[in-house]
N, C-alpha and C positions, 0 to 999 in steps of 0.2 A: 503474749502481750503485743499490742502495737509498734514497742519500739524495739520487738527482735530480728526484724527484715533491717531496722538503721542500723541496729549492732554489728550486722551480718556484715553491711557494706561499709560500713565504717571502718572493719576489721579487715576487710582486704585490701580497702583503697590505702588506709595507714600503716595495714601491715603489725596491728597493734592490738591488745586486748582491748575490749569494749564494752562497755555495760551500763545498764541503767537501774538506779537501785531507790526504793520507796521505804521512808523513816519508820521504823517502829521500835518505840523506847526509847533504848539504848542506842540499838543496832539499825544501820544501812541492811538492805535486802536486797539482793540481788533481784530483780525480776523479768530482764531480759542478760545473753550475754555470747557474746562471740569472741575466737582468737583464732587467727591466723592458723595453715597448719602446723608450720615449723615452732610456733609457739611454747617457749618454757614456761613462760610465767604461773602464776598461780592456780593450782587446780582447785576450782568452783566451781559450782553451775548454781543454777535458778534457786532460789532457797536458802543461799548461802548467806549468811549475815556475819558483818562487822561491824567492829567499833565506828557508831560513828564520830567519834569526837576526832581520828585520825587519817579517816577517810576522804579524798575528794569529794567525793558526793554527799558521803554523811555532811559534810561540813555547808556545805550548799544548801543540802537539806534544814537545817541548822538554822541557816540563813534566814529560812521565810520565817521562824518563830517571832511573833512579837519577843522586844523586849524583857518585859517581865516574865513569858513561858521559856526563854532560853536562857534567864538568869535560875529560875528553879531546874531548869533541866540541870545546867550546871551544877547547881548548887547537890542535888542529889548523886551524880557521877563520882564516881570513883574509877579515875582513869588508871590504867593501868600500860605501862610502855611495852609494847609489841616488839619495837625493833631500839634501839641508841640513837634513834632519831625524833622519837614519839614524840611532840610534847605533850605534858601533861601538868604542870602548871596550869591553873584554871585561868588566870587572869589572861597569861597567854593564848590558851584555846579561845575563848572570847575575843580577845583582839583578831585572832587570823577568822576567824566565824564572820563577825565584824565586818572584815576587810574583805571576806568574798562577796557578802551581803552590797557592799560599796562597788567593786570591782565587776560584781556579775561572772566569775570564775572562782572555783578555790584550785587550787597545786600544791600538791602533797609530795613530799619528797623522801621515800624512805621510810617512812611513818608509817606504816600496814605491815609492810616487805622489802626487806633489804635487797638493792638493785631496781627497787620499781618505782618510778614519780608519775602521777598520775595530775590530770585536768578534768575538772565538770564543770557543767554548766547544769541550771534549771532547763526543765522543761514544760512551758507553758501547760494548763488544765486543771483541771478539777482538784487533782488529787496531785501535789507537790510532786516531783520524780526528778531526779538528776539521772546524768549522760555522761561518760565519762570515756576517756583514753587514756589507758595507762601502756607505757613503755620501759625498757630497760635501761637504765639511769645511761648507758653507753650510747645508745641511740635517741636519748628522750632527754637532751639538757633543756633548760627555762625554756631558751630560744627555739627551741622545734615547737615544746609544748605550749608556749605563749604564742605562737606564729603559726605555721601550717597546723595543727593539731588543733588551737580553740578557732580558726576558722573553718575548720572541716565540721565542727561539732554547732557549730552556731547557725551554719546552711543546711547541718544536716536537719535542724526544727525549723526551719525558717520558711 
């Protein structure tokens, strides 16, 4: 895909996993993806699918739904908590979906994988795609991921 040469460099400039994942169903899809080599984080590659109701990106993706297809997406989900951080409270998922839709980013904290907080953003075209950096909650507090990390990700489409 298109956005695995920005994954690549995305991943080394941040030092950070990186990936960009397109909605189906449920589930966020991996379809591009890079990490650093020292990297522990998550082993995925291309293909790999998550929740999106927890995910950065799923949630982004989430985002472009009109209202009434994200209130039946909802409405048929059956979320289930990944880590003690998950939410899954509906009304809650709605509100933070909501608030990336307003915001133009979602930040997931713990919610996928415990120690990992992650940022997306859209990425402009045809076919909806989020862009994402996810770090290790030790090196990835609000402030890196709201500050150098959603600027690296917003030049890297720009």
């Amino acid at each position: 895909t298109a956005l695995q040469p920005v994954c690549e460099r995305l991943a080394a400039e941040m030092e950070a996993l990186c990936s960009a994942s397109v909605l189906d169903g449920e589930d966020a899809v991996l379809v591009a993806r890079a990490a650093p080599a020292q990297a522990g984080q998550i082993a995925s590659g291309i293909g790999f699918r998550m929740p999106a109701f927890c995910s950065a990106g799923g949630r982004m993706l989430l985002s472009t739904l009109p209202d009434a297809a994200l209130d039946a997406w909802l409405e048929r989900l059956e979320p289930r908590a990944q880590t003690v951080h998950t939410i899954t409270d509906k009304p809650r998922l709605r509100d933070a979906i909501l608030a990336a839709r307003a915001d133009g980013y979602a930040l997931v904290s713990e919610e996928t994988e415990l120690g990992l907080r992650s940022i997306a953003i859209l990425v402009p075209g045809p076919v909806p795609a989020a862009l994402g950096i996810g770090l290790h909650v030790e090196r990835g507090s609000r402030e890196v991921l709201l500050g150098p990390c959603l600027a690296r990700l917003r030049a890297a489409i720009a």
